[in-house]
C-alpha positions as CSV (number, residue, x, y, z in Angstrom):
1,X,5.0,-18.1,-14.1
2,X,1.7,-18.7,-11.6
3,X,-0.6,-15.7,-10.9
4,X,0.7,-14.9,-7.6
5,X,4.5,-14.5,-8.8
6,X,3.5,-12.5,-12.0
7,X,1.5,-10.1,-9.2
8,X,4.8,-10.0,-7.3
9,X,7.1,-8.7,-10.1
10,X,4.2,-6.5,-12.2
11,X,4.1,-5.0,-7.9
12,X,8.0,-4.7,-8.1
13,X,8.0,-2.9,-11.2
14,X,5.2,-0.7,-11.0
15,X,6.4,0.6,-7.6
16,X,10.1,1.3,-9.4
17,X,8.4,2.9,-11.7
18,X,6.4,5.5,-9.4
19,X,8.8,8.6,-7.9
20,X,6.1,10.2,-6.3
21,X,8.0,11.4,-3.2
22,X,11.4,11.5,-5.0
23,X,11.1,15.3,-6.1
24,X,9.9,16.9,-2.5
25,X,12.5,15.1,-1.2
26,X,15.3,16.9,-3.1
27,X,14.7,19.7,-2.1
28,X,14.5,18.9,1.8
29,X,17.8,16.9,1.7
30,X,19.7,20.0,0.5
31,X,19.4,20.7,4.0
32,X,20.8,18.2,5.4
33,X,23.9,17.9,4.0
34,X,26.1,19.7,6.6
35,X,25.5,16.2,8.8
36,X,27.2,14.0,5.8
37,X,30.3,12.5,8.2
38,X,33.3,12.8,6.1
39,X,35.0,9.7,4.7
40,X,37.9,8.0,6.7
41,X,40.9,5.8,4.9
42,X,40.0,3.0,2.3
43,X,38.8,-0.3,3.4
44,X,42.0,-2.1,2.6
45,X,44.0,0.1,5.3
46,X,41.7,-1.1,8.0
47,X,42.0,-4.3,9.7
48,X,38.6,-6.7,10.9
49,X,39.1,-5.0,14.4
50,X,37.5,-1.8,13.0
51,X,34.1,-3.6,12.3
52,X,31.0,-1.6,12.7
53,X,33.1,1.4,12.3
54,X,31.4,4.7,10.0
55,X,32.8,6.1,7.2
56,X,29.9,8.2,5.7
57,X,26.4,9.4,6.3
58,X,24.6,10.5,3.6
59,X,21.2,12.2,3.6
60,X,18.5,10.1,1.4
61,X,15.1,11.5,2.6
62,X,13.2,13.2,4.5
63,X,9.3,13.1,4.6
64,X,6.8,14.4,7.4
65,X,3.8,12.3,8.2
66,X,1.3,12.5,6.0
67,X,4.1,11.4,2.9
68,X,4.8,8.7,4.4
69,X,0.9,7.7,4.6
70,X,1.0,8.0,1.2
71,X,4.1,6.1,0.4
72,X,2.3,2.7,2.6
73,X,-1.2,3.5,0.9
74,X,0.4,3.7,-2.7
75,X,1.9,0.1,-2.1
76,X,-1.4,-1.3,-0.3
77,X,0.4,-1.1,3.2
78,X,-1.6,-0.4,6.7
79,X,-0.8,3.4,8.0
80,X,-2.5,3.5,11.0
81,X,1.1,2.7,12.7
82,X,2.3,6.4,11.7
83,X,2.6,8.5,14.1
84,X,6.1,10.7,13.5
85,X,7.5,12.1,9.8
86,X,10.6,10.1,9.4
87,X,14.3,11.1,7.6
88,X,16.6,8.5,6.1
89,X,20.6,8.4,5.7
90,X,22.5,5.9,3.8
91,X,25.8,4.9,5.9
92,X,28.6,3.4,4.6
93,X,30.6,1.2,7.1
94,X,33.3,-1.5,7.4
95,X,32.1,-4.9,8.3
96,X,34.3,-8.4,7.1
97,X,34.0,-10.5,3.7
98,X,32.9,-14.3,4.1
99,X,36.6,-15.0,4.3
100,X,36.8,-13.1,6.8
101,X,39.0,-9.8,4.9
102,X,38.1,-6.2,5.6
103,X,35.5,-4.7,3.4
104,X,32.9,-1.9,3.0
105,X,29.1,-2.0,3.2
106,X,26.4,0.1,2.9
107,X,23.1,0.4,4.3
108,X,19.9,2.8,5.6
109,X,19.5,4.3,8.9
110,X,15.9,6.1,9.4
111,X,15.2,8.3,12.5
112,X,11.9,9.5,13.2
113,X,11.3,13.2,13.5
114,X,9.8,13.3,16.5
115,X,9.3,11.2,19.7
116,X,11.6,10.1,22.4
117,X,15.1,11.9,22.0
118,X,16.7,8.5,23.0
119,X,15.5,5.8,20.7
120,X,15.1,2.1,20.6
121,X,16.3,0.1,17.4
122,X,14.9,-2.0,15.1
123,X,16.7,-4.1,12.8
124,X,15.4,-4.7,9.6
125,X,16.6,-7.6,7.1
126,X,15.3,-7.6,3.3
127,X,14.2,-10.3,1.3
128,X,15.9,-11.5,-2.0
129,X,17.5,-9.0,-4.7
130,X,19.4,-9.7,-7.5
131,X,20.1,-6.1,-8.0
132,X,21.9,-3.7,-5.7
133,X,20.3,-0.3,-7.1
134,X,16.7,-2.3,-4.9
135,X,18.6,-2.1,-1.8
136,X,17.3,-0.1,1.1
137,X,19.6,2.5,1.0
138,X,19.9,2.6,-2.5
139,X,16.2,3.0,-3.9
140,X,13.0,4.2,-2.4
141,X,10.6,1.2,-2.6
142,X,9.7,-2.1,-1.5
143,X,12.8,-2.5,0.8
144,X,11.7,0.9,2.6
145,X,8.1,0.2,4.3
146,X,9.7,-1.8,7.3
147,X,12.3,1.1,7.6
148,X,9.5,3.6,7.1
149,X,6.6,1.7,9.3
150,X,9.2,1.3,12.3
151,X,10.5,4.8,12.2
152,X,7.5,6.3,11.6
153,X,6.3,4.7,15.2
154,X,9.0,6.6,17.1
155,X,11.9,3.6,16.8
156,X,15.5,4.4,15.0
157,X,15.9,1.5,11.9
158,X,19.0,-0.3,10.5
159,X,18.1,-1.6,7.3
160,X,21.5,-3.8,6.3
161,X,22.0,-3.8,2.6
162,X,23.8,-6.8,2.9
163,X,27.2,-7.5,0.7
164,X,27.8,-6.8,-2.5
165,X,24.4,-4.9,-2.7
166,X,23.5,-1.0,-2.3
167,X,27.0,0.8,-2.8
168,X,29.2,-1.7,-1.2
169,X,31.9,-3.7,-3.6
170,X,31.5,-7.6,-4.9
171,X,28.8,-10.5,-5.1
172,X,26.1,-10.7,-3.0
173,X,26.6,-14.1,-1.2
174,X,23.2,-14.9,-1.6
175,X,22.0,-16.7,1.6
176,X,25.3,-17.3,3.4
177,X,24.2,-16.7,6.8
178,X,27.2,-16.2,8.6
179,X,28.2,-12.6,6.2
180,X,25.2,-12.2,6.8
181,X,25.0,-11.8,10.8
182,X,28.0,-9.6,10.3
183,X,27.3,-7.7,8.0
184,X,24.2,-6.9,10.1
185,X,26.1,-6.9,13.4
186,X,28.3,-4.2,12.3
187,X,25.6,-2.2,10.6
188,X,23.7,-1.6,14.0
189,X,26.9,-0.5,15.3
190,X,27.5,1.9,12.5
191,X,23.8,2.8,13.0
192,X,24.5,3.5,17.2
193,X,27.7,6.1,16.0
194,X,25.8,7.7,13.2
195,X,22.4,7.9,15.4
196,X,24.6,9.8,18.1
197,X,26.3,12.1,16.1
198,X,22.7,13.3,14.5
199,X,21.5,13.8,17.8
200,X,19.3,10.8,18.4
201,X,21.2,8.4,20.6
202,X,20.1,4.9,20.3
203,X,19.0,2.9,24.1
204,X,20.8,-0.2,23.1
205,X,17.3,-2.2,23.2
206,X,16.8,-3.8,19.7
207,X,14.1,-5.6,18.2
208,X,14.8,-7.9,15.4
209,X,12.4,-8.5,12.3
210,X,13.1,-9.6,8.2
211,X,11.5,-10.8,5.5
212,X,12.1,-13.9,3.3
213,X,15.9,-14.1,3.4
214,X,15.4,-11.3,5.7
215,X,13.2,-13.8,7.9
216,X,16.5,-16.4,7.9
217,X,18.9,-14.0,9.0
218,X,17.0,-12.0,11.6
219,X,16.6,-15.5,13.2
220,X,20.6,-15.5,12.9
221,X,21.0,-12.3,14.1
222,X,18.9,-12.7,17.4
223,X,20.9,-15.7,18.0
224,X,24.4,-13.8,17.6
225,X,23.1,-11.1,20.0
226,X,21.9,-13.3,22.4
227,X,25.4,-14.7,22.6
228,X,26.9,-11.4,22.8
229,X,28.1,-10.2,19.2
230,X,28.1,-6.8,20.7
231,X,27.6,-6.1,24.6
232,X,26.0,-2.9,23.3
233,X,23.0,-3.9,22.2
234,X,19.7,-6.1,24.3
235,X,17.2,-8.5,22.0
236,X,14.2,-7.2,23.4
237,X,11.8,-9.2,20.7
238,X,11.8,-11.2,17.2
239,X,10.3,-11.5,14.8
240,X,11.1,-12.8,11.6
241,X,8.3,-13.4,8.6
242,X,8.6,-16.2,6.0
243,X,12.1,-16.6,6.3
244,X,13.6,-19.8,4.6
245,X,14.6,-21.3,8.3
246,X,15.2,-25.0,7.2
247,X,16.4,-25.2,3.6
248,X,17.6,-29.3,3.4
249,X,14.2,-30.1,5.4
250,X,11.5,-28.0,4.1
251,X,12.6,-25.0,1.3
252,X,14.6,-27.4,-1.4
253,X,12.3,-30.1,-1.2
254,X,9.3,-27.8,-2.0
255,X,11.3,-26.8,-4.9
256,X,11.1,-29.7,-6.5
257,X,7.7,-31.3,-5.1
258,X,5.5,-28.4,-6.4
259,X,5.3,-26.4,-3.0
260,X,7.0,-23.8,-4.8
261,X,6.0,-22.2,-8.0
262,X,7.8,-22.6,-10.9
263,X,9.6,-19.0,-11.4
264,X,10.9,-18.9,-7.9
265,X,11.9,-22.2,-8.3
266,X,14.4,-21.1,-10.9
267,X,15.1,-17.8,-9.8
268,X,16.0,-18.8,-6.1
269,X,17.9,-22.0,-7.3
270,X,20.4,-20.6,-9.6
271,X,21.3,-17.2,-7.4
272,X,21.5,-19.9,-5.1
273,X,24.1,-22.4,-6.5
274,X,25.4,-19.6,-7.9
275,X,26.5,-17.9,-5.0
276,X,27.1,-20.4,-2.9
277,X,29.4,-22.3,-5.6
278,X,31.9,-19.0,-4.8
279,X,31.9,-20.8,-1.3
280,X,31.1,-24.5,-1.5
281,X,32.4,-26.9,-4.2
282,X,29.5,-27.3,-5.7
283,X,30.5,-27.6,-9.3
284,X,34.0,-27.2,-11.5
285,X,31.5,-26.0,-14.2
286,X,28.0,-24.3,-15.2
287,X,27.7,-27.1,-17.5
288,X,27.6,-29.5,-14.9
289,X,24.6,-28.1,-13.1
290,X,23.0,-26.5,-15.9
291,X,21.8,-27.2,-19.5
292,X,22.8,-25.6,-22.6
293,X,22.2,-22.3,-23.4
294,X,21.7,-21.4,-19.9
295,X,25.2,-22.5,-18.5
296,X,26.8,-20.2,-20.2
297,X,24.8,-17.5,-19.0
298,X,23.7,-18.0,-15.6
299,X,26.5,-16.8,-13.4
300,X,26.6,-13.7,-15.5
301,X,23.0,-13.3,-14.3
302,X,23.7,-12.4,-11.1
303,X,26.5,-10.0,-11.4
304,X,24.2,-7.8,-9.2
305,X,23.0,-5.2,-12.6
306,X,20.3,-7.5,-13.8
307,X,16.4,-7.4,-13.0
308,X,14.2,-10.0,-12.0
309,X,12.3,-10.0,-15.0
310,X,15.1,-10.1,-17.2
311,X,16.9,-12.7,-15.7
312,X,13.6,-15.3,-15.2
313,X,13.1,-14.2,-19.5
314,X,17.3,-15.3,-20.1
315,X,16.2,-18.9,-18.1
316,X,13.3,-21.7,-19.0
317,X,10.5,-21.7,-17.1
318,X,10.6,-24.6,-15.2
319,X,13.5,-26.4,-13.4
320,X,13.8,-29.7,-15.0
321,X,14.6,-27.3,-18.0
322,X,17.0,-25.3,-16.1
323,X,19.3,-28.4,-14.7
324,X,21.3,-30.9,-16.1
325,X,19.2,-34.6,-15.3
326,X,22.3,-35.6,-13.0
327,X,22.3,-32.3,-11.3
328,X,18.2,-32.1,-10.8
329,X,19.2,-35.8,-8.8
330,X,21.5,-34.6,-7.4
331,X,19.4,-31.9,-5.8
332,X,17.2,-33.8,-4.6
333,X,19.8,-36.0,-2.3
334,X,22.5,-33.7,-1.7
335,X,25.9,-34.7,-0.9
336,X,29.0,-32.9,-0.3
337,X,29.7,-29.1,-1.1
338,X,25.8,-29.3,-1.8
339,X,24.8,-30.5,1.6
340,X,27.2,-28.4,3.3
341,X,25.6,-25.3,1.5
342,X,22.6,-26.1,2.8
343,X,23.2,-27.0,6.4
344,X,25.3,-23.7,6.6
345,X,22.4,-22.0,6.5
346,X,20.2,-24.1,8.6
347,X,21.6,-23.5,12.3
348,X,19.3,-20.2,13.1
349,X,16.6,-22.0,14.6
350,X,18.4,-24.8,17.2
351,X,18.7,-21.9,20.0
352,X,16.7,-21.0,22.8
353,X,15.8,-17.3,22.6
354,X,15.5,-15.4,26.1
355,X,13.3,-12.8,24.9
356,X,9.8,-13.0,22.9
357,X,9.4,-14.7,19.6
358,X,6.6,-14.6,16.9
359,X,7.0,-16.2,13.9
360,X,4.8,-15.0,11.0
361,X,3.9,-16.9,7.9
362,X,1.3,-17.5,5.2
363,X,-0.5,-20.7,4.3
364,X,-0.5,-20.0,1.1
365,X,3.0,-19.2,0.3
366,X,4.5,-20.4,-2.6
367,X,8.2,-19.2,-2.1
368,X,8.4,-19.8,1.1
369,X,6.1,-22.4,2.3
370,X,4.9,-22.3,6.1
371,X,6.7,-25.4,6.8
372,X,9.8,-23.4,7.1
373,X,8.3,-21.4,10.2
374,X,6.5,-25.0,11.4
375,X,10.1,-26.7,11.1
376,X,11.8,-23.6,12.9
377,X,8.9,-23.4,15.6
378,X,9.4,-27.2,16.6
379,X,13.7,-26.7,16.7
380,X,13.0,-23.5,19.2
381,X,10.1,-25.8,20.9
382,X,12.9,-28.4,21.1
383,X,15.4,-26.2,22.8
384,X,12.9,-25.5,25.2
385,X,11.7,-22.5,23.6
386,X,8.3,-23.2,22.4
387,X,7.2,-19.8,20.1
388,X,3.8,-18.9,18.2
389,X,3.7,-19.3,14.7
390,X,1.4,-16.8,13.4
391,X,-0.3,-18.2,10.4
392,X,-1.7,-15.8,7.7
393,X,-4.2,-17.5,6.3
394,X,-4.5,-17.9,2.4
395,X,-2.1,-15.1,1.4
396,X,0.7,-15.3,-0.7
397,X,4.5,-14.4,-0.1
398,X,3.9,-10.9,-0.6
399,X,0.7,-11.2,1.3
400,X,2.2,-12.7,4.0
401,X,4.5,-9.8,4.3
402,X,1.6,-6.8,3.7
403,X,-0.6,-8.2,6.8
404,X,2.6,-9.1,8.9
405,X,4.4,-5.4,8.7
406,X,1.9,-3.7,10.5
407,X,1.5,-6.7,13.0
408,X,5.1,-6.7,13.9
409,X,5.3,-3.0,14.4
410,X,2.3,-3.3,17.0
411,X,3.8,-5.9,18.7
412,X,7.0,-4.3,19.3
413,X,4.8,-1.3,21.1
414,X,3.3,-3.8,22.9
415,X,6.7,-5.5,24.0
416,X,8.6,-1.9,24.5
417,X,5.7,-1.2,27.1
């Protein structure tokens, strides 16, 4: 594992590790109970029309200003963007499967407590979790500061846990785009009821930012408001930070050409192939993409209760080590189930957006190299949409993400002006 992946996870884990606003905030949420909305019929008795609709709002914190502060400082994030305590609910709504069958999903809406009564939304997209309990809604850590920065600056925040992760049911269908969008869709109109009904009604003006997988699928997003996924809700801005825009073109390549470091490498490859095999026909077998031990392992991997850490110790280190010699070929000129995997997910940037863009990156990414915001830029350019790519500098994933946050939350002031 390089340096600046070992940083990542020791981050991850020292942050899971660290409650320090978890006990003030029990006893503030006792309060706020009475708004819970009560749960409606089971999934199964709805049908796909009822997407977006709420089924419960549960209270998950509450914190004034000045805990919030310290919940950015104690994860080296910028607080100068605080301006308003903020209080967080975990909704529960029902949104559509990749096949397309009715289904439940969770994820977080934070309100700031204080402000404009009616409140513009942001929508927030995490990066990559193998395990649900790091969801947004689920845990209070890394996939909290966007919620936290945003609301804290006077905006309302839909943080999607995406399927299969937080409290909903199933897999995640890691990087499939399209549950994705609707997944995320239907959680901003979850987030518009259950916004109303605690007394904050939303404006309908969104503004669109994610990190890492996050980054992919807030490009998506845009592009499915844009086209009118919900006549509800006006793009005002996006903007997306090291998101994997152009995986045939720029992300697999650097798997395999050293632009990506090792670890990631065969983390983001096997939840990969794993989940996208439930979709594509990628293989009849483990064995045919992976070696022994690790075929008879890997799927069980990602069955959404396992850790980062445990699942890179369970795989080798390096990807020749991980896949079968035909299979690591085969990666490398994709065919088939393979190829369609990988051009499903590259469609978010061949759109021309009608409201502000800014991409954000960091040079020296090594999970997401720039080139994915350089290959997006020139698609948008080419649609006659020519955006700004802002570059970094030397920081790593992470990095990219702890200087862009704050950026992005400026520049939506600036654009809400």
């Amino acid at each position: 594992m390089r340096d600046e992946t070992r940083k990542t996870h020791e981050t991850r884990t020292s942050w899971r590790a660290r409650r320090g606003l978890a006990g003030a905030a029990a006893l503030l949420l006792a309060g706020l109970a009475g708004v819970a909305v009560a749960p409606v019929a089971s999934a199964g008795q709805r049908t796909p029309t009822h997407r977006g609709e709420l089924v419960s709002v549960t209270p998950v914190a509450d914190h004034d200003a000045g805990q919030v502060k310290a919940f950015l400082a104690e994860r080296d994030m910028a607080t100068d963007v605080v301006r308003y305590g903020v209080r967080s609910y975990r909704l529960t709504y029902r949104t559509v499967d990749p096949y397309g069958k009715a289904t439940v999903a969770t994820g977080l809406l934070t309100l700031p407590k204080g402000g404009d009564h009616r409140l513009d939304l942001v929508s927030d997209t995490h990066g990559t979790m193998v395990n649900r309990d790091y969801a947004p809604s689920a845990e209070e850590d890394f996939g909290r500061i966007p919620s936290y920065m945003n609301a804290s600056a006077g905006r309302a925040v839909a943080a999607p846990d995406y399927l299969g992760l937080g409290k909903g049911p199933g897999s995640h269908p890691y990087m499939d785009t399209r549950s994705s969008v609707t997944a995320s869709v239907d959680m901003l109109r979850a987030a518009r009821t259950a916004a109303g009904r605690l007394g904050r009604p939303l404006t309908g003006d969104v503004y669109a930012t994610g990190f890492s997988q996050g980054g992919q699928v807030a490009m998506a997003l845009g592009r499915a408001l844009q086209e009118g996924a919900d006549r509800h809700f006006r793009l005002r801005a996006l903007a997306p930070v090291s998101g994997p825009y152009d995986l045939e073109g720029q992300e697999i390549p650097a798997l395999f050409d050293g632009r990506v470091n090792d670890a990631s490498s065969v983390l983001y490859i096997s939840y990969w192939l794993v989940a996208q095999n439930r979709l594509h026909s990628i293989y009849k077998d483990p064995a045919e993409a992976f070696r022994a031990p690790y075929a008879s392992r890997v799927e069980g991997l990602y069955d959404g209760t396992h850790v980062e850490e445990d699942i890179l110790a369970a795989l080798p280190p390096t990807l020749k080590e991980l896949l079968t010699p035909s299979f690591y070929e085969r990666m490398q000129h994709p065919g088939g189930g393979l190829l369609d995997a990988m051009r499903a997910a590259d469609h978010t940037c061949d759109w021309k957006p009608e409201m502000p863009v800014r991409l954000y990156a960091g040079a020296a990414d090594t999970d997401v190299p720039i080139g994915n915001a350089r290959s997006c830029a020139r698609q948008l350019a080419g649609e006659g949409a020519p955006v700004t790519v802002v570059n970094q500098g030397d920081v790593d994933h992470f990095g990219s993400f702890q200087v862009s946050a704050p950026q992005v939350v400026r520049w939506f002031d600036e654009v809400s002006q």
